[in-house]
C-alpha positions as a Markdown table, in Angstrom:
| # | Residue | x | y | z |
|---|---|---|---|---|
| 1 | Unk | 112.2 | 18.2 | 168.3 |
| 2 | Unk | 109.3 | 17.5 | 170.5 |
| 3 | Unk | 105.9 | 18.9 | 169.6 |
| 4 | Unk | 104.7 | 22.1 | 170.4 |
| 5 | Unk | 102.0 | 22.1 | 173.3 |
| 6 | Unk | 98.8 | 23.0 | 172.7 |
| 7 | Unk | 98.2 | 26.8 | 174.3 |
| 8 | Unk | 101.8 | 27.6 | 172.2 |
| 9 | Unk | 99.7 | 26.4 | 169.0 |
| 10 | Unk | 96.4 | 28.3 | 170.6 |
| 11 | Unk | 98.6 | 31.3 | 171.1 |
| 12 | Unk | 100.0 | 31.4 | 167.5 |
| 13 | Unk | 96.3 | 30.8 | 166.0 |
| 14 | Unk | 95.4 | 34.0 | 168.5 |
| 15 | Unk | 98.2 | 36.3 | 167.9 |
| 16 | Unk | 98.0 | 35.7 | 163.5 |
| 17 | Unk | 94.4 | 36.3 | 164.1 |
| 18 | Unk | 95.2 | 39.8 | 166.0 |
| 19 | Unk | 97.8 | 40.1 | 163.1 |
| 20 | Unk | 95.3 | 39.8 | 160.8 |
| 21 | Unk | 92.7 | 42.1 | 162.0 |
| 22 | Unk | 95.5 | 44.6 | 162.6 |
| 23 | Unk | 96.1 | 44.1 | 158.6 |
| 24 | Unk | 92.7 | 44.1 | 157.9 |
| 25 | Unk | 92.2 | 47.6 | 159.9 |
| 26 | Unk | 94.9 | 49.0 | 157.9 |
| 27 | Unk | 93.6 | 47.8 | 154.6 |
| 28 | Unk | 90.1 | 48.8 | 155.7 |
| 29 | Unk | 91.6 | 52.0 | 156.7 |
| 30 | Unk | 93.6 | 52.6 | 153.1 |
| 31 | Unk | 90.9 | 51.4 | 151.3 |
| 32 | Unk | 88.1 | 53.9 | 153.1 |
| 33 | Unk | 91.1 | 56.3 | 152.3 |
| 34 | Unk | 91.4 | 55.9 | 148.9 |
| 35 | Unk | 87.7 | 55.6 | 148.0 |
| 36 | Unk | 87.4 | 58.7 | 150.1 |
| 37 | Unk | 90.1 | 60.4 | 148.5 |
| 38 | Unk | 88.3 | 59.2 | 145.0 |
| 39 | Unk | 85.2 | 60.3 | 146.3 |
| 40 | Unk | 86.5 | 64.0 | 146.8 |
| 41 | Unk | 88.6 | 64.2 | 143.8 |
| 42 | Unk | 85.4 | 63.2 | 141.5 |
| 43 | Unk | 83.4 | 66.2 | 144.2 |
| 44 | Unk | 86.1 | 68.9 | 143.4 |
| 45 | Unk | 86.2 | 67.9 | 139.5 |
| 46 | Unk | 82.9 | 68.3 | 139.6 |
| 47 | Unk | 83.0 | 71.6 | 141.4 |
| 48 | Unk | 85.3 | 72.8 | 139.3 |
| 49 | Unk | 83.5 | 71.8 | 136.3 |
| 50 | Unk | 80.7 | 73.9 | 137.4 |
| 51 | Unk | 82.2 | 76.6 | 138.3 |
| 52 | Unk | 84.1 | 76.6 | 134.6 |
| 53 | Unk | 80.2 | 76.2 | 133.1 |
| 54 | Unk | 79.2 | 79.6 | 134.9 |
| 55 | Unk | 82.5 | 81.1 | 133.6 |
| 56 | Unk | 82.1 | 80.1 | 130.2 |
| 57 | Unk | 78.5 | 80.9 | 130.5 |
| 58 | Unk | 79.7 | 84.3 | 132.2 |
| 59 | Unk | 82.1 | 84.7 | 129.3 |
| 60 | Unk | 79.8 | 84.1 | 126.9 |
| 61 | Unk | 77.5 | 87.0 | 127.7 |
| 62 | Unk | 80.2 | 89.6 | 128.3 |
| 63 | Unk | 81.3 | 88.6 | 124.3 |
| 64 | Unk | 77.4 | 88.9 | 123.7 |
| 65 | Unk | 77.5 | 92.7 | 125.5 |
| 66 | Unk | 80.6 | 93.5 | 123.6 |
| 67 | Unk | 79.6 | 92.6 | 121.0 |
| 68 | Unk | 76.1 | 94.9 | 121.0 |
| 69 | Unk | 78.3 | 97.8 | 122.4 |
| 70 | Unk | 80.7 | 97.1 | 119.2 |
| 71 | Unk | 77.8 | 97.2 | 116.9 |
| 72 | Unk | 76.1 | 100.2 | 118.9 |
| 73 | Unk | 79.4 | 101.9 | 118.7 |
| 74 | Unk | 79.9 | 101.0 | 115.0 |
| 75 | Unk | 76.3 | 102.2 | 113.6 |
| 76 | Unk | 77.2 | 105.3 | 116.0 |
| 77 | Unk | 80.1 | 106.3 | 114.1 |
| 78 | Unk | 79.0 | 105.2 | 110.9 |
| 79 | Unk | 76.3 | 107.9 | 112.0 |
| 80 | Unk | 78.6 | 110.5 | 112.7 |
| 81 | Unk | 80.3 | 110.1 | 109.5 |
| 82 | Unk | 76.9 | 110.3 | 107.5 |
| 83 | Unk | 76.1 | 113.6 | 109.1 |
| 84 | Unk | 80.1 | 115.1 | 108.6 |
| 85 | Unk | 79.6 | 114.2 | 105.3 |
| 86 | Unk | 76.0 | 115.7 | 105.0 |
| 87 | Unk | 77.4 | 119.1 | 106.4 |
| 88 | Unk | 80.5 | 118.5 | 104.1 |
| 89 | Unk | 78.1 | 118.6 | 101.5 |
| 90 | Unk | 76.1 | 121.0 | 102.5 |
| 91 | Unk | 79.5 | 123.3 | 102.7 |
| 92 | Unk | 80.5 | 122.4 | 99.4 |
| 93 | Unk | 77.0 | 123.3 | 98.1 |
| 94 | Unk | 76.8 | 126.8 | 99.6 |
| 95 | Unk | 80.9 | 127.8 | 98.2 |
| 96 | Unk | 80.0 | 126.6 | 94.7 |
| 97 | Unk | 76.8 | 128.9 | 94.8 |
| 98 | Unk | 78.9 | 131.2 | 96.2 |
| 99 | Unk | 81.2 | 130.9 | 93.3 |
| 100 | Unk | 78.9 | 131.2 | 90.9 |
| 101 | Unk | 77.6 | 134.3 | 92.2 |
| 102 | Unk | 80.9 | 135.5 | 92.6 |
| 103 | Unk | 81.3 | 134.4 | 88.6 |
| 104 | Unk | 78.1 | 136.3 | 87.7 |
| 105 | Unk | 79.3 | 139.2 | 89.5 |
| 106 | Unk | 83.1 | 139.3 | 87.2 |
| 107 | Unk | 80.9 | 138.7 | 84.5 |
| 108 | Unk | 78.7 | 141.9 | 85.2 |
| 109 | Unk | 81.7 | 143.9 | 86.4 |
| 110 | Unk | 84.0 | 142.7 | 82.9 |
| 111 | Unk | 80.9 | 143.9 | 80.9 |
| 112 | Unk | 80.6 | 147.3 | 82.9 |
| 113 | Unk | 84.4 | 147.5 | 82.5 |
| 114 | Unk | 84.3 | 147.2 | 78.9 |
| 115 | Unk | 81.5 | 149.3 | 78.7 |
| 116 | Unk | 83.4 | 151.9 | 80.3 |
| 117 | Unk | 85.9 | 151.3 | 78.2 |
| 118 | Unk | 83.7 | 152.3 | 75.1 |
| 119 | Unk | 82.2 | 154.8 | 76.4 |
| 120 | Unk | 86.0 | 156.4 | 77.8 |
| 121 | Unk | 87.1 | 155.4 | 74.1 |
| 122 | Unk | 84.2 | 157.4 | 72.5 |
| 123 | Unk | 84.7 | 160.4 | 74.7 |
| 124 | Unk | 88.2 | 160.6 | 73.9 |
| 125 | Unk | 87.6 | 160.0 | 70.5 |
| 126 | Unk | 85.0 | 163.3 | 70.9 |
| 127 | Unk | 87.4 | 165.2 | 73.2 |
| 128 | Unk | 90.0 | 164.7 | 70.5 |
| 129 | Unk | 88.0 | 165.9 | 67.9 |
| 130 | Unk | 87.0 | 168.5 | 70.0 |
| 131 | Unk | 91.0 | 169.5 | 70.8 |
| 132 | Unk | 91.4 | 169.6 | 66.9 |
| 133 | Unk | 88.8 | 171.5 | 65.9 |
| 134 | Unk | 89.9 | 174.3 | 68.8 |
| 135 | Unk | 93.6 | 173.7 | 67.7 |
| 136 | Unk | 92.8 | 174.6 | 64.5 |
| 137 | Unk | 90.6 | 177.2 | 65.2 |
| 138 | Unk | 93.4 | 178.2 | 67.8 |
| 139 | Unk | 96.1 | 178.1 | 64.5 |
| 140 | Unk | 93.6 | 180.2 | 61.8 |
| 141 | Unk | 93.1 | 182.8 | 64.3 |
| 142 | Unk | 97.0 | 183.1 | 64.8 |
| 143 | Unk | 97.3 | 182.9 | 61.2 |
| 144 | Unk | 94.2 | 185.4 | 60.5 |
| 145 | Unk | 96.1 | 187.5 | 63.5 |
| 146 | Unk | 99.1 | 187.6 | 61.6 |
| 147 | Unk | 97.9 | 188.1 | 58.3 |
| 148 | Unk | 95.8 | 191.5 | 59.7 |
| 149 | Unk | 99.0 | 192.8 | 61.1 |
């Protein structure tokens, strides 16, 4: 094998050397690609992690309204029921006077009854007496009739 001349050696040295630029771009190029692609990734995470910070954030105050509308509602019926139970009461206290006047009044109306009674007792008692004493004055003037005739 003879030796290979010199512009054959100069042409290998020249066309590795293009070879290895060419590499070199392409590693560059993947390289610049993935730091860029790092580089975007870490942007969006961080996006992302703001954006979930103003949600949260967000999230937080809408439990912190809900939770003052719960209680607001909450005292508000509790409010409600204080004042149905007032006027419940209130009811309940007017029908019991009611009832007790309505006692007092049986009671009055029992004792006028039964003094009614006494007094329709002693007038029959008196009208009886009075039937008697006209029945029997009734029967000796029959009896003084008869005896005269």
């Amino acid at each position: 094998m003879s030796n290979p001349p010199f512009s054959q050696f100069q042409q290998n040295v020249l066309r590795q050397s293009r070879e290895q630029k060419a590499v070199g771009s392409l590693l560059s190029g993947m390289a610049i690609a993935l730091i860029s692609s790092i580089v975007l990734v870490a942007i969006l995470a961080a996006y992302g992690g703001w954006v979930l910070s103003r949600q949260i954030q967000q999230q937080s105050v809408t439990v912190q309204q809900l939770d003052a509308k719960l209680t607001t509602d909450i005292r508000k019926v509790r409010n409600d029921l204080k004042e149905t139970v007032e006027a419940m009461n209130q009811a309940v206290n007017r029908l019991n006077a009611q009832q007790q006047a309505q006692k007092q009044q049986i009671v009055w109306l029992q004792t006028q009854l039964e003094e009614l009674r006494v007094q329709t007792r002693k007038d029959r008692a008196t009208d009886q007496l009075r039937y008697q004493r006209l029945e029997n004055r009734v029967y000796d003037l029959e009896r003084n009739q008869a005896q005269t005739r």
